[in-house]
Backbone bond lengths (Angstrom), bond angles and torsions (degrees), N, CA, C in turn:
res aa  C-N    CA-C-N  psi(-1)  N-CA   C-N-CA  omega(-1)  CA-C   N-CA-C  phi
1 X - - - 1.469 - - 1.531 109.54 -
2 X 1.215 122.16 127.72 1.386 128.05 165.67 1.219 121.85 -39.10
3 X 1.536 102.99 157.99 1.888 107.40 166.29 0.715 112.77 -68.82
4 X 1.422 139.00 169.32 1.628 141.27 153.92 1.549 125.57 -123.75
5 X 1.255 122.22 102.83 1.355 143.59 -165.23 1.739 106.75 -87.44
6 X 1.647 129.45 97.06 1.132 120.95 145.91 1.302 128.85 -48.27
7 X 1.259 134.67 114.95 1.837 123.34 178.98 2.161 97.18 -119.50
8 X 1.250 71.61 127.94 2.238 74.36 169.45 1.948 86.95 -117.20
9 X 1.594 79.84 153.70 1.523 90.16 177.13 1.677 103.14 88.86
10 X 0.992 106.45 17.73 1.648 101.72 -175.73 1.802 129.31 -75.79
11 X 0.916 115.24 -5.86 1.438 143.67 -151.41 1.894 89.17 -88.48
12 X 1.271 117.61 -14.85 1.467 109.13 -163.33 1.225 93.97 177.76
13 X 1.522 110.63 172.64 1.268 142.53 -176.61 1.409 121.05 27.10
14 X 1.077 134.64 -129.54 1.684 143.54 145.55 1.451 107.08 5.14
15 X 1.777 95.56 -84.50 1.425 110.95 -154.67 1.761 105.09 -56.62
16 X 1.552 115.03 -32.77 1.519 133.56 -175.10 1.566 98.28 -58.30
17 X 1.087 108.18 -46.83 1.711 118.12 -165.96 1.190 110.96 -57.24
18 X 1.947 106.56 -75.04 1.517 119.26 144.99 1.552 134.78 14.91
19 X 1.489 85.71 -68.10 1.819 111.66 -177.76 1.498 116.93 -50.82
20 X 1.640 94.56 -62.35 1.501 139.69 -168.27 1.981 90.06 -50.74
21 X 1.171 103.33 -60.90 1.779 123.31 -173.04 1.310 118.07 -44.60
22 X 1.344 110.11 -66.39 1.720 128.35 -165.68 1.472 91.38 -81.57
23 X 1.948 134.63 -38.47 1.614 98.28 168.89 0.967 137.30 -67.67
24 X 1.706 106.98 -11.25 1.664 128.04 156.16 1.049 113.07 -36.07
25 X 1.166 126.33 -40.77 1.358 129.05 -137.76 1.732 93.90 -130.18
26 X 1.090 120.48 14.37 1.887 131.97 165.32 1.737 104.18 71.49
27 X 1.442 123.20 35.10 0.796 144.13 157.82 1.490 117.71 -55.00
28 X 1.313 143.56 151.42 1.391 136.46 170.14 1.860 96.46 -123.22
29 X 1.670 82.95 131.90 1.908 67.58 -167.77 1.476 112.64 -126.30
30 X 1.398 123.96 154.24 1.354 127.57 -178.05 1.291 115.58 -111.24
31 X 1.355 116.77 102.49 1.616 122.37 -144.96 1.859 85.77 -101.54
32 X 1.202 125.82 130.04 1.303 122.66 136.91 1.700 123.77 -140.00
33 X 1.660 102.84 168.74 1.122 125.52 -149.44 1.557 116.90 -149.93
34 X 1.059 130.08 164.32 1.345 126.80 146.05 1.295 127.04 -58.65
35 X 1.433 117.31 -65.77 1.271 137.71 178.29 1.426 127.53 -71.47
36 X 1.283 120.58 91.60 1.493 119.09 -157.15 1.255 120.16 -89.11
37 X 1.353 114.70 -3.29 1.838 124.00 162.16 1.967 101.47 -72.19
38 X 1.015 113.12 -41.48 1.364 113.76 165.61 1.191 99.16 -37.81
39 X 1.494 117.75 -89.58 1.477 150.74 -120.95 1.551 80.14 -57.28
40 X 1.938 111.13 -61.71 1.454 106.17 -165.00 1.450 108.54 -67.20
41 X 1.681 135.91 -24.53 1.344 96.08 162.54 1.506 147.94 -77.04
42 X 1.090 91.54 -13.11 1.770 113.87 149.72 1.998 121.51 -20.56
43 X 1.864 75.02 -78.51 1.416 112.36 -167.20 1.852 90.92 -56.08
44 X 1.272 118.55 -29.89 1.949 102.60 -171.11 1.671 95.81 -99.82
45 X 1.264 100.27 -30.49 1.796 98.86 -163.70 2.113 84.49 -64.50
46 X 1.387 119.95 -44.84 1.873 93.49 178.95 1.304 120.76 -59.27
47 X 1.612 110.84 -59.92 1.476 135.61 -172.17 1.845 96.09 -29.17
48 X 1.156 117.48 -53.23 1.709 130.96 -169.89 1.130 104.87 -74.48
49 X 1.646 135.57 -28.55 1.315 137.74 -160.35 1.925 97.00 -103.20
50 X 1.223 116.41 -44.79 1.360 113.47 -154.53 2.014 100.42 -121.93
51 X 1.191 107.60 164.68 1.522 105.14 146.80 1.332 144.45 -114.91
52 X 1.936 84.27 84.04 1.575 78.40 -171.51 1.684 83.38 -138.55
53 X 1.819 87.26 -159.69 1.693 97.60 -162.24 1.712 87.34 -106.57
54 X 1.056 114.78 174.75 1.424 128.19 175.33 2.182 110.35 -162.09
55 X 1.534 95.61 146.69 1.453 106.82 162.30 1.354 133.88 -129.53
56 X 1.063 145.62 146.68 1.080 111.85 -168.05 1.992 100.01 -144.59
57 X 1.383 90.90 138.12 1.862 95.54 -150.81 1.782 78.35 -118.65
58 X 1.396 114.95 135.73 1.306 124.18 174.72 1.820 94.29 -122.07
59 X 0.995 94.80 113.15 1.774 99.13 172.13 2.058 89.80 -166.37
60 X 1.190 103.72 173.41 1.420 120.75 -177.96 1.384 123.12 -121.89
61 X 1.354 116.61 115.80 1.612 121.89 -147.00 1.903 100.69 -73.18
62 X 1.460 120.73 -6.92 1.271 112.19 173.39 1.349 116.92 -67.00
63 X 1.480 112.49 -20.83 1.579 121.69 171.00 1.064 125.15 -77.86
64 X 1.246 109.25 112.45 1.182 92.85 -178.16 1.951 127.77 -105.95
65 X 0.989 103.72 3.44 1.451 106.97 157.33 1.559 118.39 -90.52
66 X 1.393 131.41 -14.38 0.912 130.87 156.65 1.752 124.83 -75.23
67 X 1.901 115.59 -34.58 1.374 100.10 143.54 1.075 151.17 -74.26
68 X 1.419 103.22 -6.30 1.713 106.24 162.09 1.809 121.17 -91.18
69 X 1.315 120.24 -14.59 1.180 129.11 152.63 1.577 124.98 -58.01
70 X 1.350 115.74 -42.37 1.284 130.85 -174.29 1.560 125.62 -67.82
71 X 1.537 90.98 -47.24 1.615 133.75 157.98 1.697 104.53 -17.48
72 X 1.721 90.00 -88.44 0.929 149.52 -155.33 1.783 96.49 -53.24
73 X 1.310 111.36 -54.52 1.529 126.33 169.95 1.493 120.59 -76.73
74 X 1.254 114.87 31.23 1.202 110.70 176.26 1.451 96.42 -98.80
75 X 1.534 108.08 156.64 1.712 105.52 172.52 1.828 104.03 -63.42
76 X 1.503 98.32 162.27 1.276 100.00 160.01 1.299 135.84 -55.04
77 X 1.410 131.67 -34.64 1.279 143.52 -177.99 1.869 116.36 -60.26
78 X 1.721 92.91 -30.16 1.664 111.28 168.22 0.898 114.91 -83.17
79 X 1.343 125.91 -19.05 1.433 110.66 -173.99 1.684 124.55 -89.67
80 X 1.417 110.06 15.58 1.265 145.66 177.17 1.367 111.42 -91.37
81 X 1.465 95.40 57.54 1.742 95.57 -170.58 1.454 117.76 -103.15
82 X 1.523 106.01 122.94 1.664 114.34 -167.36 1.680 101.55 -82.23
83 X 1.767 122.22 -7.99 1.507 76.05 -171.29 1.935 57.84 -157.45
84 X 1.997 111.24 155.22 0.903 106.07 143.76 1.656 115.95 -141.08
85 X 1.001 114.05 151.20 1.314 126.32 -167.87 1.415 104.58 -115.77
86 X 2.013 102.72 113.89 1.472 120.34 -168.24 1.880 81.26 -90.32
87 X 1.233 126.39 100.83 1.509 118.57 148.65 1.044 138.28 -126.07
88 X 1.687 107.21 26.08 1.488 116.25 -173.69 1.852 97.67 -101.31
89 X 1.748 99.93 120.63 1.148 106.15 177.73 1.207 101.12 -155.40
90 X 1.812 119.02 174.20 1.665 110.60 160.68 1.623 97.78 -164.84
91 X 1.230 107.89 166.17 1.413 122.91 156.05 1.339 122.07 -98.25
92 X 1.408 119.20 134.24 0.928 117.35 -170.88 1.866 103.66 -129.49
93 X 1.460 123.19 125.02 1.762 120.70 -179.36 1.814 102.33 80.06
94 X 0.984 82.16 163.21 1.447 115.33 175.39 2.083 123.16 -140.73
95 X 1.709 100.68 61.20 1.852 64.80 -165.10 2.037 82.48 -132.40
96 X 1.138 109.86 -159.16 1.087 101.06 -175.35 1.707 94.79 -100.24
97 X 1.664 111.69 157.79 1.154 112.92 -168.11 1.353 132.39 -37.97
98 X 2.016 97.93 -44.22 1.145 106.19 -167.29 2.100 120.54 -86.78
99 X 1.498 91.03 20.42 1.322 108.05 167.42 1.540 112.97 -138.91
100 X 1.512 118.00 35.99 1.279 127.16 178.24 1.946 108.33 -81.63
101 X 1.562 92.77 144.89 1.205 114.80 -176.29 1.895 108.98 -72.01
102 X 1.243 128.41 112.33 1.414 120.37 -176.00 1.530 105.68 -68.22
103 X 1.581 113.54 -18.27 1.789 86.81 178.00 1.346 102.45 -84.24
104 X 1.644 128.74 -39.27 1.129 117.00 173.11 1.700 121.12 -34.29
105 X 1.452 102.66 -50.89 1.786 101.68 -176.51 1.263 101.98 -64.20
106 X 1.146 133.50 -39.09 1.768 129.43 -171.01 1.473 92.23 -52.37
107 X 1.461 101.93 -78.96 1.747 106.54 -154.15 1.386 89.46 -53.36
108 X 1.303 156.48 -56.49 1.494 142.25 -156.07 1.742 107.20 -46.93
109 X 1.311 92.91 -54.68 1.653 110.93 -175.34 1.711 114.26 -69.86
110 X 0.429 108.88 -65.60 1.925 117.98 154.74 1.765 101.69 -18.15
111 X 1.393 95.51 -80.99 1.896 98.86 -171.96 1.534 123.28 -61.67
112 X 1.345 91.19 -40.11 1.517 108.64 -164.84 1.522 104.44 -71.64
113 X 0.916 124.25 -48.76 1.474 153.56 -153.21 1.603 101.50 -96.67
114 X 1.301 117.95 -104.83 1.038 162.87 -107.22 1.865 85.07 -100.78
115 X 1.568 94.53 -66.12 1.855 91.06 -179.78 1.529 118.37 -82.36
116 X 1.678 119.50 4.29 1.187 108.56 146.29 1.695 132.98 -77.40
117 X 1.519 96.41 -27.46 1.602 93.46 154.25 1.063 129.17 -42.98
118 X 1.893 104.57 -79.46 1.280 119.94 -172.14 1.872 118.48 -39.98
119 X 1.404 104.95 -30.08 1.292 94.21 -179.69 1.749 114.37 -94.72
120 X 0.969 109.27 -19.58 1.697 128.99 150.90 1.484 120.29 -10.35
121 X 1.654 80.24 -69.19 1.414 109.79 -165.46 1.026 114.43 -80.58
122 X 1.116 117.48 3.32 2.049 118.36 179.80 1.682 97.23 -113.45
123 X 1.029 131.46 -32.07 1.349 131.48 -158.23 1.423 100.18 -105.15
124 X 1.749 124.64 -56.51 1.629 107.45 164.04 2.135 116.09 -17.03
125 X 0.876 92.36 -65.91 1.499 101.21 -154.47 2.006 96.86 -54.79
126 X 1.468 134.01 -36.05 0.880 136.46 -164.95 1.758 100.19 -91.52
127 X 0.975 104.27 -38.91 2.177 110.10 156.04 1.470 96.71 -46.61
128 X 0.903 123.85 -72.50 1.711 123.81 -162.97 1.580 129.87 -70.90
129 X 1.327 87.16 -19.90 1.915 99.92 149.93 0.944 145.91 -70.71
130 X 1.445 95.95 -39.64 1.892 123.21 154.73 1.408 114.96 -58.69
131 X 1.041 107.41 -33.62 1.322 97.50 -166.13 2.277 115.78 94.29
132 X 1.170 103.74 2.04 1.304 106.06 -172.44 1.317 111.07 -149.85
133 X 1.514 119.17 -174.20 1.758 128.57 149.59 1.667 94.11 119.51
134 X 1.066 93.27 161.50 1.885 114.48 -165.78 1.672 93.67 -128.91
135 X 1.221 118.06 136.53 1.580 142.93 159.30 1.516 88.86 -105.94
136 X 1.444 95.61 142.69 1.351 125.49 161.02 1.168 123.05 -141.25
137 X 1.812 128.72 87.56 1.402 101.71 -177.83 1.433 114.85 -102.39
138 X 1.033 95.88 -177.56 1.758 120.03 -161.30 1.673 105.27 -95.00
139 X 0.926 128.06 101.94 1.648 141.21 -162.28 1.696 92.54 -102.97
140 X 1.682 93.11 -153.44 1.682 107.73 176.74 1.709 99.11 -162.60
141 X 1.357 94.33 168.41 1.656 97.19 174.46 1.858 97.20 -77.58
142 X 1.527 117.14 -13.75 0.915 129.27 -176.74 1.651 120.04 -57.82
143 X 1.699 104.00 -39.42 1.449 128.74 165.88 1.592 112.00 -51.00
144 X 1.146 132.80 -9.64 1.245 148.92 -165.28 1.393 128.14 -105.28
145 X 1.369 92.96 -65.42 1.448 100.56 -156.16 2.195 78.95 -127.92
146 X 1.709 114.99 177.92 1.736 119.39 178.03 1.611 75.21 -131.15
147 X 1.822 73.33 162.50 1.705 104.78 157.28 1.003 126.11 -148.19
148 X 1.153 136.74 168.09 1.581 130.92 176.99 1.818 120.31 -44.56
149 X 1.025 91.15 116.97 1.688 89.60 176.63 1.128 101.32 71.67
150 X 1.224 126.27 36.95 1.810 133.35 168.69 1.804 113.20 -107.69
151 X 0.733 119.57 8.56 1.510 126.94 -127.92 1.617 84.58 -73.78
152 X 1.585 130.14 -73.05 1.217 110.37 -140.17 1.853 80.47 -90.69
153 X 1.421 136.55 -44.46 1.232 136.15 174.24 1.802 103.04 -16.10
154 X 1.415 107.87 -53.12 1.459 107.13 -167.65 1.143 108.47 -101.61
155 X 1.170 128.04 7.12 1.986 127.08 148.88 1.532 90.58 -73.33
156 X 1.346 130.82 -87.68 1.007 123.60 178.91 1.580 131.26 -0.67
157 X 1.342 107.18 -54.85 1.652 106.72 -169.44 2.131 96.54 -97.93
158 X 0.980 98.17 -23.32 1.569 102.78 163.36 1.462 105.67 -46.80
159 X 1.443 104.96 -93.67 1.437 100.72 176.88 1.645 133.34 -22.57
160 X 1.779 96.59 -62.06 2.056 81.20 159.35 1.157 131.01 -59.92
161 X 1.515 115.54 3.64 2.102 105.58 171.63 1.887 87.91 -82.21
162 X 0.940 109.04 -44.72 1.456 118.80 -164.00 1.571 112.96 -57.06
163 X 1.838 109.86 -35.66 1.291 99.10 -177.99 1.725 114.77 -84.60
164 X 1.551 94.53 -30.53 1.309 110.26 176.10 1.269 114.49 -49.92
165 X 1.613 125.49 -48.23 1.441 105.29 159.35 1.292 137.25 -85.96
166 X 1.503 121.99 7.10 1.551 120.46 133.34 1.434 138.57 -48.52
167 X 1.620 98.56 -28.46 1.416 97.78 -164.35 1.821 79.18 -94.44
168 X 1.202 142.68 -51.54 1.432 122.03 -172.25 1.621 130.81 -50.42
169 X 1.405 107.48 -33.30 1.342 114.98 147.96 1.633 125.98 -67.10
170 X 0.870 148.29 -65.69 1.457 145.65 114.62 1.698 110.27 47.03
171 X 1.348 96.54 -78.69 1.355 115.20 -155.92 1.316 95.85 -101.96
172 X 1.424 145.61 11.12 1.264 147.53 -150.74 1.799 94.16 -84.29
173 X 1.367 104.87 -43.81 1.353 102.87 -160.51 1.433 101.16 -84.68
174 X 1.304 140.27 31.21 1.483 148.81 -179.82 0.957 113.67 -133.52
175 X 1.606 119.90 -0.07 1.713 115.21 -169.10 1.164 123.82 55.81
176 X 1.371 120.94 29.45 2.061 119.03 -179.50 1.525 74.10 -108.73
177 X 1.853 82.87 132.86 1.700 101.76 168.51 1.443 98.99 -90.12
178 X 1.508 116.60 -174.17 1.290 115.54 -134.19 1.885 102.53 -173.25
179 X 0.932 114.18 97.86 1.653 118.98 -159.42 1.796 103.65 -128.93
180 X 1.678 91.03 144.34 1.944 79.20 179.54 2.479 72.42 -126.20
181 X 1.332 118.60 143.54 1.037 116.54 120.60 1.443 154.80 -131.44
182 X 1.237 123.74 139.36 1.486 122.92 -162.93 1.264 135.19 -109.98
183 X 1.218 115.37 106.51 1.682 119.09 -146.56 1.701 97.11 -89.62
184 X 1.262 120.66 152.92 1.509 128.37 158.25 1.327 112.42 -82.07
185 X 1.459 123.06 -169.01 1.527 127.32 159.96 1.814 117.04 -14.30
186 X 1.654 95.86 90.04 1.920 88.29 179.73 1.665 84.00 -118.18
187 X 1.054 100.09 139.80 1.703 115.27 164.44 1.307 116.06 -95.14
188 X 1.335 126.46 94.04 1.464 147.77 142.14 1.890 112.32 -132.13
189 X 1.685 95.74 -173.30 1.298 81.58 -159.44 1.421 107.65 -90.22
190 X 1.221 104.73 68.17 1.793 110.72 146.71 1.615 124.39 -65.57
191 X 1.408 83.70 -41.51 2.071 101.22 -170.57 1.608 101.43 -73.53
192 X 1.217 123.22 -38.58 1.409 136.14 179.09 1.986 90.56 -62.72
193 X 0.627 152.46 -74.16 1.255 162.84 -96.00 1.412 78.91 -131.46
194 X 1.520 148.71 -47.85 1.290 148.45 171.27 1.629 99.05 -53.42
195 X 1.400 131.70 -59.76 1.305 105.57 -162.38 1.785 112.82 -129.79
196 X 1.755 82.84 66.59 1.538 112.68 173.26 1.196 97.16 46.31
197 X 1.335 144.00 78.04 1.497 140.18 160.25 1.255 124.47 72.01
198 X 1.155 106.29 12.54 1.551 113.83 170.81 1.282 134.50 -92.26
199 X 1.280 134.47 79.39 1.443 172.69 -42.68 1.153 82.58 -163.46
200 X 1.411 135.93 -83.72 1.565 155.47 -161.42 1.559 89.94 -57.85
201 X 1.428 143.41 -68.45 1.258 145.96 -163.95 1.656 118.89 -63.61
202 X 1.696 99.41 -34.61 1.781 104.40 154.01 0.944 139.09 -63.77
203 X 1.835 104.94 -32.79 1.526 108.30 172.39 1.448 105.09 -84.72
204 X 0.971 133.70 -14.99 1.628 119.14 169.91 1.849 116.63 -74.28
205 X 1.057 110.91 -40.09 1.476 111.47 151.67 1.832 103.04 -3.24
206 X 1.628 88.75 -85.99 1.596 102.24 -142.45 1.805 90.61 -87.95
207 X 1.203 144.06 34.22 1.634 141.46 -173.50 1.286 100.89 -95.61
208 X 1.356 110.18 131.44 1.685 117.95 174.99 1.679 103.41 87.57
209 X 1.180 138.42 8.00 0.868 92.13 163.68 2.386 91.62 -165.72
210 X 0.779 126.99 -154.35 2.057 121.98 -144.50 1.345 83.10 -122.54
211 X 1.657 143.59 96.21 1.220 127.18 172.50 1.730 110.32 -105.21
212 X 1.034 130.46 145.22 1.700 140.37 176.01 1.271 107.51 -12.33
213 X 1.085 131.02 134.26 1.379 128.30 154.51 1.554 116.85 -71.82
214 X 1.554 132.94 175.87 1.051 108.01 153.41 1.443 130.95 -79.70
215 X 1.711 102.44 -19.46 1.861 100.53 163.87 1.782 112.95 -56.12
216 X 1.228 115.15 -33.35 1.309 89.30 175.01 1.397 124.44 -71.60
217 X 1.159 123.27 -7.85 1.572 121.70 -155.33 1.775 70.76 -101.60
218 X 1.087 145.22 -68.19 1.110 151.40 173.66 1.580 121.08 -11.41
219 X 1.429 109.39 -54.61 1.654 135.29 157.83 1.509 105.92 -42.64
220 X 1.333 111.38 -54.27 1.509 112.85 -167.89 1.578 110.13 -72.39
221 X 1.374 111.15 -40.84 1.355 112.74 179.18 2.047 110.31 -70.19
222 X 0.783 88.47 -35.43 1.736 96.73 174.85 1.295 97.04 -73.96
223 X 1.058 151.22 -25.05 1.535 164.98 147.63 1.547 109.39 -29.20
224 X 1.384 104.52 -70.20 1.582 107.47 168.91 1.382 118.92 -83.85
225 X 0.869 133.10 8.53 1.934 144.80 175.43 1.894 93.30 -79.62
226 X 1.091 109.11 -39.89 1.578 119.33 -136.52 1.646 108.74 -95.76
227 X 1.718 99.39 -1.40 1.684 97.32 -162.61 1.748 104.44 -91.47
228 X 0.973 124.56 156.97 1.357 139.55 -170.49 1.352 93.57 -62.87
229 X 1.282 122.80 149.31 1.565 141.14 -134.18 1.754 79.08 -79.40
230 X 1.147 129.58 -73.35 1.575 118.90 -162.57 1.528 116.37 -64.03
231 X 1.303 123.48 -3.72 1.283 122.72 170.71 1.891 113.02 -88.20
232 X 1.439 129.63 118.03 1.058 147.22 179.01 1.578 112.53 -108.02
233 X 1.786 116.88 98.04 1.422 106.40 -176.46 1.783 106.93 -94.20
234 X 1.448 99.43 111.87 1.912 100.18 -169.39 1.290 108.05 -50.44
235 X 1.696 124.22 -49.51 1.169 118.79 -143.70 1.894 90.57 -147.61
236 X 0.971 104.89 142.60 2.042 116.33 156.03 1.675 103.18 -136.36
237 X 1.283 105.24 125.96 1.169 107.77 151.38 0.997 119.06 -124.11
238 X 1.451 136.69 141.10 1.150 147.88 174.99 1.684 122.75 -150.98
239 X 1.470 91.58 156.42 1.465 105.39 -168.91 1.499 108.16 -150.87
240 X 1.688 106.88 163.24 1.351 108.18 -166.46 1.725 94.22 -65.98
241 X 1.477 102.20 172.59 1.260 102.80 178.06 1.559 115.30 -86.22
242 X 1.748 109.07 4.24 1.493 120.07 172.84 1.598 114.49 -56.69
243 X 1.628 100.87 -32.48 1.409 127.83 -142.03 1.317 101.76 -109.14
244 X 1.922 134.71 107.55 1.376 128.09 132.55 0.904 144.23 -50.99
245 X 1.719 114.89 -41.68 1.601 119.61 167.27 1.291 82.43 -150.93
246 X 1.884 101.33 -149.57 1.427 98.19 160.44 1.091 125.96 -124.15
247 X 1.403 113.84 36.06 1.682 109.36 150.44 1.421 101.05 -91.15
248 X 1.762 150.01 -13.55 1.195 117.37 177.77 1.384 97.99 -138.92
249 X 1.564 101.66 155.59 1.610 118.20 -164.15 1.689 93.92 -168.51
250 X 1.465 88.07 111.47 1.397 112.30 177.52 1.934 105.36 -61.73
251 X 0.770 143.30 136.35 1.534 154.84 144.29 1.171 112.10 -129.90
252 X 1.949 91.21 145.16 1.501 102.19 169.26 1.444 149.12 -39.26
């Protein structure tokens, strides 16, 4: 019987890649999203590509009675989940704090935060019954290091280095491994989604110079999925090789 890979954030970028990877790899996967015309082309573009099983749950991880409902309704056979992947996140604005947008900070804090709990918190407990399962969440180089006009974006991904190593201590005495990774400059539509649909302002982001795909960030996370049961990789960070931190980034 196959693995079974929870992915949030699946609808795009990362989490899409993710998906695409582990059914590669004879994974059975539980794709969710907001957007459920996505989700189902997802759900046929694997089914046709790989042989495996797939589901696909459209609900929104800021809810949280709807992720514990959703959860909750999965058959039993799903709820045997070997790996889940926290990658539903976003940025939202660009301004300096003290002219920050409050829905922007909500929804940041909500997704980033808040619906990696909520979905946390339903799936921990079914890891620890088993006896197994790997969390992996999805951080930033942002979790690390600030930048100008980063302010609550990079509390945000702060905090998941912070919970991430709660939950590895945490869960230590259950054997659930426990992974944070944190990508630099990846070009998908994060940047689109950063400045409300502005297409032209995302692609200037990444001009002049080779930033991550989401298959690579994808590689890395399948990277730590893949290590022999007693090996636990805490942390990857990586970045293009354009990229030192993020105050400097070589371009053409």
């Amino acid at each position: 019987m196959n693995k079974i890979a929870f992915i949030t954030g699946a609808t795009s970028g990362i989490g899409k890649a993710s998906a695409k990877l582990f059914a590669e790899h004879n994974y059975d996967v539980v794709i969710c999203g907001r957007r459920a015309e996505r989700l189902a082309d997802l759900e046929k573009e694997i089914k046709d590509a790989f042989d495996v099983e797939v589901i696909s749950l459209a609900f929104d991880v800021r809810n949280q009675p709807e992720v514990e409902k959703t959860i909750a309704g999965l058959p039993d056979r799903w709820k045997k989940i070997d790996l889940l992947l926290n990658n539903a996140g976003l940025s939202a604005g660009l301004n300096p704090i003290q002219d920050g947008d409050l829905v922007h900070w909500e929804n940041m804090i909500d997704t980033n935060i808040k619906g990696l709990l909520y979905v946390s918190r339903e799936i921990m407990p079914l890891m620890i019954n088993q006896g197994f399962g790997h969390i992996i969440n999805i951080g930033s180089l942002a979790g690390k290091e600030v930048y100008p006009k980063g302010n609550v974006y990079c509390a945000s991904k702060h905090a998941v280095d912070a919970i991430n190593q709660s939950m590895r201590i945490d869960l230590l005495l259950h054997g659930i491994k426990v992974s944070l990774v944190m990508p630099g400059a990846t070009e998908t539509e994060f940047s689109v989604v950063r400045f409300d649909g502005d297409e032209d302002k995302a692609k200037n982001a990444y001009k002049g110079f080779q930033a991550l795909s989401a298959e690579d960030v994808a590689d890395c996370i399948y990277y730590a999925a893949s290590r022999k049961p007693h090996i636990n990789v805490n942390e990857i960070l990586l970045m293009p090789v354009a990229q030192a931190n993020l105050a400097n980034l070589k371009k053409d």
